[in-house]
C-alpha positions as CSV (number, residue, x, y, z in Angstrom):
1,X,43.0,19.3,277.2
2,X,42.0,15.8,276.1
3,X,41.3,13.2,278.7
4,X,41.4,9.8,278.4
5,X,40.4,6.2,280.3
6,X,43.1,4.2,281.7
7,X,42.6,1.0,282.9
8,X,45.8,0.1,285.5
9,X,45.7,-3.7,285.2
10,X,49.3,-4.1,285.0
11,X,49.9,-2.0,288.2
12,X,47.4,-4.5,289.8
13,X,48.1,-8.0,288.7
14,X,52.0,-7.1,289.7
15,X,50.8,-5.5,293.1
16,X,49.7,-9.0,293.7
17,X,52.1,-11.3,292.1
18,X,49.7,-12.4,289.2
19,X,50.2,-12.6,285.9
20,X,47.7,-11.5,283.3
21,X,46.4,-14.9,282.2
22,X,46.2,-15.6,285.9
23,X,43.9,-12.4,286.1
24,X,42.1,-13.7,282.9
25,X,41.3,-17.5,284.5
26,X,40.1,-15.7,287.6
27,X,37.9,-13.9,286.2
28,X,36.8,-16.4,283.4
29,X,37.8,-13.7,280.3
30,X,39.4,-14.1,277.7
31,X,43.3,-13.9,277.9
32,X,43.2,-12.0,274.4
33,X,40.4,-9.8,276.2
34,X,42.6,-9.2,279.9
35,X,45.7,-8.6,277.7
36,X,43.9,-5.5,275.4
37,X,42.6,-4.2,278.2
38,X,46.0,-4.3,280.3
39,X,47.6,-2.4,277.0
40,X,44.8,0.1,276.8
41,X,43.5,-1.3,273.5
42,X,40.2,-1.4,273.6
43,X,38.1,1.7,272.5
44,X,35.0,0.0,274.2
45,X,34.8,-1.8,278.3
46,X,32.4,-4.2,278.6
47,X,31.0,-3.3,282.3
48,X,31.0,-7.2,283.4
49,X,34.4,-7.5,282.6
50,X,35.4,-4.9,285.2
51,X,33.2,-6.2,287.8
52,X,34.5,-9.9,287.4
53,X,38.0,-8.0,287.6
54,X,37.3,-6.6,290.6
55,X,35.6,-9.3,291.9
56,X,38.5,-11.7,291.1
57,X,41.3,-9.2,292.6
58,X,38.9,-8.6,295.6
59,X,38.7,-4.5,294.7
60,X,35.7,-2.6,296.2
61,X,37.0,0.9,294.6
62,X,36.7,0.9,290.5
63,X,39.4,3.6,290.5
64,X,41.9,0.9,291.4
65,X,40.8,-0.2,287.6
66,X,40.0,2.7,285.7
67,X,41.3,6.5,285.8
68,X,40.7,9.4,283.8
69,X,44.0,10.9,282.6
């Protein structure tokens, strides 16, 4: 069985009535960056990023981000 990184920022920015380029200003990344990663199209995450996600959308647990599927 082959498993596979998720990153749930869709799920997230709707939970709290953001949009993605809201999520992307927050966290001062690029919206091209916040959209990839929303649509699971980057091969590589750039650990920063995910901490100024979190940071901007006040998360303390990364599996809110990221799950293994």
């Amino acid at each position: 069985m082959e498993r596979k990184v998720e990153i749930c920022l869709k799920q997230l920015v709707k939970d709290r009535g953001i949009s993605l380029r809201e999520l992307a200003r927050l966290s001062d990344i690029e919206p091209s960056i916040v959209n990839k990663l929303a649509n699971n199209k980057r091969e590589k995450i750039y650990l920063p990023h995910i901490e100024r996600i979190a940071d901007a959308l006040d998360i303390s647990d990364i599996s809110e981000i990221i799950r293994l599927k």
